[in-house]
N, C-alpha and C positions, 0 to 999 in steps of 0.2 A: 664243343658239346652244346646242342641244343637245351633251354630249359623244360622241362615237364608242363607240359599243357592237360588241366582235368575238365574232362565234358561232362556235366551232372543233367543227366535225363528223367526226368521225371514222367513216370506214364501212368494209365489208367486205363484198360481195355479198347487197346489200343495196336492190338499184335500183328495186323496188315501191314497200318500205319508206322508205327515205330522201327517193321521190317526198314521200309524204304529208306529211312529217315537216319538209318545205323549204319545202312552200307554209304552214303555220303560222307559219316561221318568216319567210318572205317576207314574209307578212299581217301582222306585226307593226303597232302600232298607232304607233311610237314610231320616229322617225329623227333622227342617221345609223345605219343597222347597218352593219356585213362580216360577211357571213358567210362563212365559210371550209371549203370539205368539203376533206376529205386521205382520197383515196382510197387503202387500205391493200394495192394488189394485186390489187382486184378481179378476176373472169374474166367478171361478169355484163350488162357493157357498162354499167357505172355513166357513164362516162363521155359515151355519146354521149345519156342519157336527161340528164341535166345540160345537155349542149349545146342539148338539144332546147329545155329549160324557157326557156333564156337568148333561143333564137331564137323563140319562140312569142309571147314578152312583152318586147319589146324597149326596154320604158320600166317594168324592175322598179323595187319603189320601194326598195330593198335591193341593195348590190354584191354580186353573187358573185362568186366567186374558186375555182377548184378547180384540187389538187394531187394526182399520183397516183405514190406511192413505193413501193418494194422490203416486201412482206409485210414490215413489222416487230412488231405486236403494237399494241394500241389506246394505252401512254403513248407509245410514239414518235411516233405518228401527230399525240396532240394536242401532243408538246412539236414538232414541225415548225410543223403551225398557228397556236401561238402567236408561233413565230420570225416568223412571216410576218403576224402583226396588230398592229394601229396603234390600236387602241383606248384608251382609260383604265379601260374596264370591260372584264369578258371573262367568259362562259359558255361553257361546253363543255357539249357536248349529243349526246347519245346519236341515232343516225340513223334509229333506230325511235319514238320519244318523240315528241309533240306537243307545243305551246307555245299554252296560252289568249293569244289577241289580245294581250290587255295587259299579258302579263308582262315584258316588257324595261321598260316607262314605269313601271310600279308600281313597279318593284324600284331601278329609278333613281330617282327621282323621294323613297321613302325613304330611299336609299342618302345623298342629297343635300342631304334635308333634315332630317338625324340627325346630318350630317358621319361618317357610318358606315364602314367599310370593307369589308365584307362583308354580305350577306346572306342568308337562307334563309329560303324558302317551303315550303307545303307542294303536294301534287300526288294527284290523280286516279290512280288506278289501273286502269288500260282503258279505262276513259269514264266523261263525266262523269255525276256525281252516284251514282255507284257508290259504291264504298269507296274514302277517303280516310286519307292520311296529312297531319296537321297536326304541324308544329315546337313544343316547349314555348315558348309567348312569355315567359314568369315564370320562368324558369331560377336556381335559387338556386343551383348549381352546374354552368356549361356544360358542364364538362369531363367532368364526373362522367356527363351528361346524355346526351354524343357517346358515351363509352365501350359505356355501356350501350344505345345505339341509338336512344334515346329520340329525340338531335337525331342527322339520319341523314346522310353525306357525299357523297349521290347529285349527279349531274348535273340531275338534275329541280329540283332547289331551290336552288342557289347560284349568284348571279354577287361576282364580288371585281373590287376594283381591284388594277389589272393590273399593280403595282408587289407587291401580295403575295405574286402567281404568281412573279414575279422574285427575291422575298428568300429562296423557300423552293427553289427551282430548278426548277421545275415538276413535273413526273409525275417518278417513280422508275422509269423505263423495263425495272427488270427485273422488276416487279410484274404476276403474270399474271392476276390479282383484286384485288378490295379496292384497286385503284387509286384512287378517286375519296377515299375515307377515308381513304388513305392520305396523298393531297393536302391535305386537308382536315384530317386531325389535327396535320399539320407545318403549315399555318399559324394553325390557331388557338394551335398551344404560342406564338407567335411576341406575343400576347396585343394580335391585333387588334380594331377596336370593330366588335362583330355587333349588326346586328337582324333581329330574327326575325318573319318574317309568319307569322299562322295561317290562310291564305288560299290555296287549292289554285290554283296558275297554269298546270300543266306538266301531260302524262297519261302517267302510268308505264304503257307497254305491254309485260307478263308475257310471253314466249314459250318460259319454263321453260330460258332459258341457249339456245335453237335458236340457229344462224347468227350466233352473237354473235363478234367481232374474236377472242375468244381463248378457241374452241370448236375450236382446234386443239391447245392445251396440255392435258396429263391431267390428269386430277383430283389426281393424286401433286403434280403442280408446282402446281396453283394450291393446295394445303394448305399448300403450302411458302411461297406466297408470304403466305397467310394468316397463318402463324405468325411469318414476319419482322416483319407489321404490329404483333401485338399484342407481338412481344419489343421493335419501339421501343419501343409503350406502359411495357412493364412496367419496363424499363430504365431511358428518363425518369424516371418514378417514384420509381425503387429512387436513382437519383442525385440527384435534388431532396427526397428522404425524406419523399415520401407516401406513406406508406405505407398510408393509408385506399385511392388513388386504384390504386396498385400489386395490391393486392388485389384490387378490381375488374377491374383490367385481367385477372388472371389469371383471374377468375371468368367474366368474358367473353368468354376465349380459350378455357375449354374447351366454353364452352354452341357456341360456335364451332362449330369443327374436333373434337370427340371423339367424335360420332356418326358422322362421316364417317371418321376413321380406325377406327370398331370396324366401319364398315359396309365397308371394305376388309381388314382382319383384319389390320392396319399395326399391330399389339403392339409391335414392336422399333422405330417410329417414335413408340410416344406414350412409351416411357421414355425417350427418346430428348430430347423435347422435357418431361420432368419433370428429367431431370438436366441439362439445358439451360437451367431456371428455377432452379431450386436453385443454378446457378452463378453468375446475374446478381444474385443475394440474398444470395451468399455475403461479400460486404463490409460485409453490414449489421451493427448490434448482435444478438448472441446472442438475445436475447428476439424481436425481429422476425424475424430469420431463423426462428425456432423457430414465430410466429403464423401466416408465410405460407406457409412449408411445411406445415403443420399444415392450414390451409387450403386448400390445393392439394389434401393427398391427399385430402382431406374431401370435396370439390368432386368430384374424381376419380371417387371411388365412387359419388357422388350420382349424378352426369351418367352413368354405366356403366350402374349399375343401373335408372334413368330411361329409355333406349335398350334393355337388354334386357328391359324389361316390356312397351314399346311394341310391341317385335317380337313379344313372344310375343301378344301379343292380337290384334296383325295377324293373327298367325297362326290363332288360333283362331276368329275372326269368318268 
């Protein structure tokens, strides 16, 4: 007997898009699923285009279940849907995203026969055999690997057992980006066993941030929530004294967010978040304080200057 696999979808006026996106998910190759949509407030009749799907095909080979709650923002949405799945395995999946036939059986099917706890795949970008993103399978350093993006915390590529979403307490519900990495770097710190597919199962569909869950928050808040991600990172770090990995993390934080704040003219938010880094390093030994600040403004000026060359050639082209 196969385990219970719960797909938690989280949507937002989005009822074309989530159409296409439920029938791959439907088509799944591999049973039992739940899938689980948590409609996030819609106005676009999400709801009755779901009921339709349910009465059209009345022997799905997949449960549906749909929930429709108070606009809260896309981690409330999927920590609801996990409250309400029964599974051992769990993916959350973006409502515009595709799913190739075989990804829920592949991805179990390693999961189980690795004794793994997690997995990541890689995925398609708009369609297949376009441009592809593949996960490092030979990871001499995962950590080092996630930081720097290499291995990526998207929905498109991981399902976990459903006890790690539990240890870690699922989504950070005030996270109005970088939520999925955010989920994603709290449970690998947790130093669960991952395997890694180099195999595109999922199709990442681009629509440049359009009508996404939380395309109602400014751009000021989701920086904000970016910079809380990487100050766990950096913090972890500065407290466990790696300071190789610490460094990274800041170097990652600014390739980040530092274009976006010189591209809103936010000056008194990035010293802002320099003497904000300066103070989570400030427990360390003199010497390392003196490396990663040293590094920091280094990195600063690189990334600055990197951003207004770019502009000006814009400009001049």
């Amino acid at each position: 007997m196969n385990e219970l696999v719960s797909i938690i979808i989280p949507t937002y006026n989005r009822r074309d898009r989530l159409h296409k996106s439920l029938l791959t998910v439907i088509n799944q190759d591999y049973s039992p699923i739940e899938i689980i949509v948590v409609d996030d407030g819609s106005t676009d009749h999400t709801e009755e285009m779901v009921a339709d799907l349910i009465k059209t095909d009345q022997k799905l080979p997949q449960i549906l279940f749909y929930y429709k709650i108070k606009n809260s923002g896309a981690p409330t949405a999927r920590n609801f849907g996990f409250q309400k799945a029964r599974g051992k395995f769990v993916i959350f999946f973006d409502s515009d995203d595709l799913m190739i036939k075989e990804r829920v059986r592949k991805q179990v099917s390693i999961l189980e026969s690795t004794q793994s706890d997690c997995c990541a795949c890689g995925y398609y970008i708009n369609e297949i055999g376009g441009k592809t993103y593949l996960p490092p399978v030979s990871s001499i350093n995962m950590m080092k690997d996630y930081i720097k993006k290499k291995l990526k915390g998207s929905t498109q590529s991981w399902i976990y057992k459903r006890s790690l979403v539990e240890a870690v307490g699922g989504y950070d519900p005030t996270m109005r980006c970088y939520q999925d990495s955010d989920l994603t770097f709290r449970i690998l710190l947790t130093n669960p066993k991952v395997v890694i597919m180099a195999e595109p199962l999922s199709i990442f569909i681009d629509h440049n941030g359009a009508d996404r869950i939380m395309s109602n928050w400014t751009s000021k808040s989701s920086l904000e929530s970016i910079c809380r991600y990487y100050e766990k990172m950096v913090s972890h770090y500065v407290k466990s004294r790696d300071y190789g990995l610490a460094y990274v993390s800041q170097l990652s934080f600014l390739k980040s967010v530092l274009p976006s704040f010189l591209s809103l003219r936010a000056y008194a938010d990035i010293n802002h978040q320099k003497r904000h880094h300066f103070e989570m390093i400030s427990t360390l030994p003199p010497a390392y304080q003196a490396l990663l600040k040293s590094g920091f403004i280094i990195n600063l000026i690189t990334q600055s200057a990197k951003f207004y060359i770019k502009k000006m050639l814009g400009r001049s082209n």
